[in-house]
LOKEGU-236625 format. One record per residue (C-alpha): residue number from 1; x, y, z. Coordinates in pm, whole numbers. Example, Ala and Ser with C-alpha at 12.3 -4.5 7.8 and 13.67 -1.06 7.14 Angstrom:
2
[node 1 [1230 -450 780]],
[node 2 [1367 -106 714]],
***
This chain:
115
[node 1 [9385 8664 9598]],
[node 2 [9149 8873 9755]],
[node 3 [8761 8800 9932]],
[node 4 [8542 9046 10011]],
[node 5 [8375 8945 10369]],
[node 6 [8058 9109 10494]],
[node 7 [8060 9390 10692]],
[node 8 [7810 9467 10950]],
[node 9 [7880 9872 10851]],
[node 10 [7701 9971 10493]],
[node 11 [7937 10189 10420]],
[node 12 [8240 9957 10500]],
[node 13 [8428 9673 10259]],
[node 14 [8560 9436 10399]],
[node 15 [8869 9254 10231]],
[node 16 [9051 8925 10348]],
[node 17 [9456 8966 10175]],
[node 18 [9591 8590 10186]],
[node 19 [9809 8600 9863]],
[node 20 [9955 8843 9619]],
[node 21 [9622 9015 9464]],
[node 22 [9578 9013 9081]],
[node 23 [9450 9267 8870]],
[node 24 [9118 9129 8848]],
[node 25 [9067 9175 9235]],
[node 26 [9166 9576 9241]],
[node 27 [8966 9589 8952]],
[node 28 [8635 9421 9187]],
[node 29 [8763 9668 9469]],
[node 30 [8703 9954 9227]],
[node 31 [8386 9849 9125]],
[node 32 [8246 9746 9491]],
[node 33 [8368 10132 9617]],
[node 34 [8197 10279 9267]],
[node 35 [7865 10089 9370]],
[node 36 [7865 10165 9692]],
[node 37 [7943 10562 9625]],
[node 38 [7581 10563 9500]],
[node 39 [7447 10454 9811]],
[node 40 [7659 10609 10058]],
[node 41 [7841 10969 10075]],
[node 42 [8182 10773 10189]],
[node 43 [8328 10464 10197]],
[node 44 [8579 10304 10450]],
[node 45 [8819 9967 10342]],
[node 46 [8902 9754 10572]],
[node 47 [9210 9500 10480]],
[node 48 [9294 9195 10678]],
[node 49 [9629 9084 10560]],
[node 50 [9693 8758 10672]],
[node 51 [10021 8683 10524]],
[node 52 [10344 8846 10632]],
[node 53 [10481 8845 10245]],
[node 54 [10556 9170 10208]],
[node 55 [10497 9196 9843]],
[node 56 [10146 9212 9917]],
[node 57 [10218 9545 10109]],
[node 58 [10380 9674 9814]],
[node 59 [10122 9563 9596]],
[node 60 [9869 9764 9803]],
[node 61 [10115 10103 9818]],
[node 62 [10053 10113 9431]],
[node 63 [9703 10034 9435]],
[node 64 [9692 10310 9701]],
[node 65 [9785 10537 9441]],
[node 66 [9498 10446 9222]],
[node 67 [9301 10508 9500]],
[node 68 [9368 10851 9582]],
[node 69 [9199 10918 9241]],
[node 70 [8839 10807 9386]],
[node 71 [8786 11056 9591]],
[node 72 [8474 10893 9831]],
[node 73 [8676 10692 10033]],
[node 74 [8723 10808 10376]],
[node 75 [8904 10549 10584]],
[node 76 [9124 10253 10515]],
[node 77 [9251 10037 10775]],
[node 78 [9538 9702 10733]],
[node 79 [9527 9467 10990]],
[node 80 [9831 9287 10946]],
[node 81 [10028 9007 11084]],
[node 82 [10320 9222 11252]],
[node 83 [10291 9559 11423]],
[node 84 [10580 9700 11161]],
[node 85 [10410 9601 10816]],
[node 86 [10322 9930 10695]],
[node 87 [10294 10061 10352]],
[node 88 [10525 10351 10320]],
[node 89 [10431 10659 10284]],
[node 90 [10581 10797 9880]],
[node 91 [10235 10890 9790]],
[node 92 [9977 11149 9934]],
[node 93 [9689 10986 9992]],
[node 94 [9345 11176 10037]],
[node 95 [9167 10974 10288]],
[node 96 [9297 10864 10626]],
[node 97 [9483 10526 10688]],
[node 98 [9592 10346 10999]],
[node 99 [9766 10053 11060]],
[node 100 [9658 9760 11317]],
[node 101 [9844 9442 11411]],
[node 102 [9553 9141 11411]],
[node 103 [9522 9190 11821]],
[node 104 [9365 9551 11754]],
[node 105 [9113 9475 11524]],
[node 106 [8804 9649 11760]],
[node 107 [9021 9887 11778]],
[node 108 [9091 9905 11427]],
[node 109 [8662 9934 11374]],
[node 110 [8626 10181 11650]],
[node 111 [8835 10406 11434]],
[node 112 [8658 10336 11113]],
[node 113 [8385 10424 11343]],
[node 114 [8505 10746 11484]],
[node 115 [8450 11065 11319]],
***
């Protein structure tokens, strides 16, 4: 499951990853970024993973792909639970991505934050 946290950015969503996420939460994802695109000219995901199943990462690669077809977003950032969990790379994606362990997260928002 998946819960959107507040963000103190306007243009940022903020998701906490604690189990495998179902349809219905990409599904609210989609809809939060299609709100927000008339509000803002991009949109940046942030993703706190706090399990180290790696399904979940897999999970996100596809959902990835369905991302690339929205073409607002601008940044997306994991946080995960071990510097190694990345989501590979079989897909082109059309905004930028980086990948934090849960000790860099201001790091992880002074990227987001970066231009």
């Amino acid at each position: 499951m998946i819960r959107q946290i507040n963000s103190y950015r306007k243009d940022t969503l903020v998701y906490e990853v604690n189990n495998l996420p179902t349809n219905n939460d990409l599904i609210r994802i989609k809809n939060a970024i299609l709100h927000k695109e008339k509000m803002h000219e991009s949109v940046n995901l942030f993703f706190r993973i706090n399990s180290k199943d790696s399904l979940i990462l897999r999970y996100l690669e596809k959902f990835k792909m369905d991302l690339n077809k929205i073409d607002i977003i601008n940044k997306v950032v994991y946080i995960t639970k071990r510097n190694s969990s990345k989501i590979s790379n079989n897909s082109i994606a059309i905004f930028a991505e980086k990948y934090f362990n849960e000790k860099e997260v201001n790091k992880a928002w002074k990227w987001v934050e970066s231009e």
